[in-house]
Structure formats: C-alpha cells, structure tokens
N, C-alpha and C positions, 0 to 999 in steps of 0.2 A: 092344646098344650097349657094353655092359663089357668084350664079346673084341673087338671092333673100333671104336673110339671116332674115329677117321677113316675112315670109312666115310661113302658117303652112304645116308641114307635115303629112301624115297620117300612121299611123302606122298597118295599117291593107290592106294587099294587096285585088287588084279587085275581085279576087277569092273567099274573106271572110277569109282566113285562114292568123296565126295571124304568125309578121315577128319576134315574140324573142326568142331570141335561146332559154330563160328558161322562161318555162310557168308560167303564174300567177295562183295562186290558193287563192279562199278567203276564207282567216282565219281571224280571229279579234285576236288580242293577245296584250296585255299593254306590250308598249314602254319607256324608257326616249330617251329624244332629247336636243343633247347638238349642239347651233349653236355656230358656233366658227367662228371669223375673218381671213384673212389672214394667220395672223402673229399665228392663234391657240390659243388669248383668246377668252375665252367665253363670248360672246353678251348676248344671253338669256338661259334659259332650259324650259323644260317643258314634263309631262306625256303624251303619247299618241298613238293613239290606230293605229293597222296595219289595213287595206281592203282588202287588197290583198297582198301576199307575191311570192316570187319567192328565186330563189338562188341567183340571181345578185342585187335583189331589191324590194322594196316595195312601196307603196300606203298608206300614212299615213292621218285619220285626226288631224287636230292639235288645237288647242283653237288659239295660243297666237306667231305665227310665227313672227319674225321680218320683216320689210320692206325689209332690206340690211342682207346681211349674207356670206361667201364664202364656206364654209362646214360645214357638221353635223359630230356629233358622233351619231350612236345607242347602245343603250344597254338592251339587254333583261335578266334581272337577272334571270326568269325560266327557260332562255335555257341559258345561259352562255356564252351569247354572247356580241361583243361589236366592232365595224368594220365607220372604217370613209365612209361618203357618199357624192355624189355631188348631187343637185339639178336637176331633168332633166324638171320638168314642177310642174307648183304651180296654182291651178284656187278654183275656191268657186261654191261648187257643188248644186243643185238643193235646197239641204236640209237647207242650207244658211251656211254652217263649209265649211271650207278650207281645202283641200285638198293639199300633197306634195308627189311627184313623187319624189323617190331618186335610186340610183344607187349608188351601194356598191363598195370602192376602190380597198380596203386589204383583203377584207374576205367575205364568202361566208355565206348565209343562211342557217343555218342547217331545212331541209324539213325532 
C-alpha cells in the first residue's frame, strides 16, 4: 500500500476464500445515517437500507450521500443500536444507487 496508495486492492484471496475476520451476511434492514464533519457536525442525514451486514460493518444503499464527509453515525431504532463509522469504499453499483462500505468504530453489530 506505501509504493502504490491508489491502487486497488482485492479483498478476496487467490484461493476464493474470503480475508474478513467477520463474515458478511445479507440482510436488508432500515438504517438512519448521520454524516458528520470532522469537528462532529452534521453535514447531511438520511434513511437507508443495509446489503449486507457483518459485526464490524456494513454494505449500505444510500439516495443522497455527500461528496465530502469524515464519519457516520448508524442508528437502528429496531435493534437499539447506534455506533460511529468510517467509510472504507463508496462506488454506484450496476443498479445505478450508491453504495457505502463502512466499518464500525465503538460498537459492534448485534447479528
């Protein structure tokens, strides 16, 4: 990553078997997403649905994502949750919605 820091890498070893310590499983479940600045105000919010969840992270799509952002909050009022996140990968999938890969700082995904 230090001689080529735009590169991609691939997350899935030669063998096919997959490198994250906590597997994804897909679930759809309504999200809120609060993106917060820096400094922890809030830029934008917005409803949005999970793809795939794990303990450490999730697969969200989103309508209405900011350009710029430094962290989210999640909050799942059905499960009672609520855990700041970082952004690990953001792309617009086939289906033409955007996609946000996040990874949970403080707290873990109740599975």
């Amino acid at each position: 990553f230090l001689d080529k820091p735009w590169a991609v890498f691939r997350t899935r070893r030669r063998d096919g078997t997959e490198r994250r310590r906590s597997p994804r499983i897909s679930r759809t479940e309504k999200v809120r997403i609060e993106y917060l600045s820096e400094s922890m105000h809030l830029v934008a919010s917005e409803e949005a649905q999970t793809e795939n969840v794990s303990r450490t992270g999730l697969r969200l799509t989103v309508k209405t994502a900011p350009a710029e952002f430094d962290i989210v909050r999640v909050t799942s009022a059905d499960r009672g949750f609520s855990a700041l996140a970082a952004e690990r990968n953001r792309f617009v999938a086939k289906d033409g919605n955007e996609r946000l890969c996040i990874q949970f700082l403080d707290n873990e995904w109740p599975l």
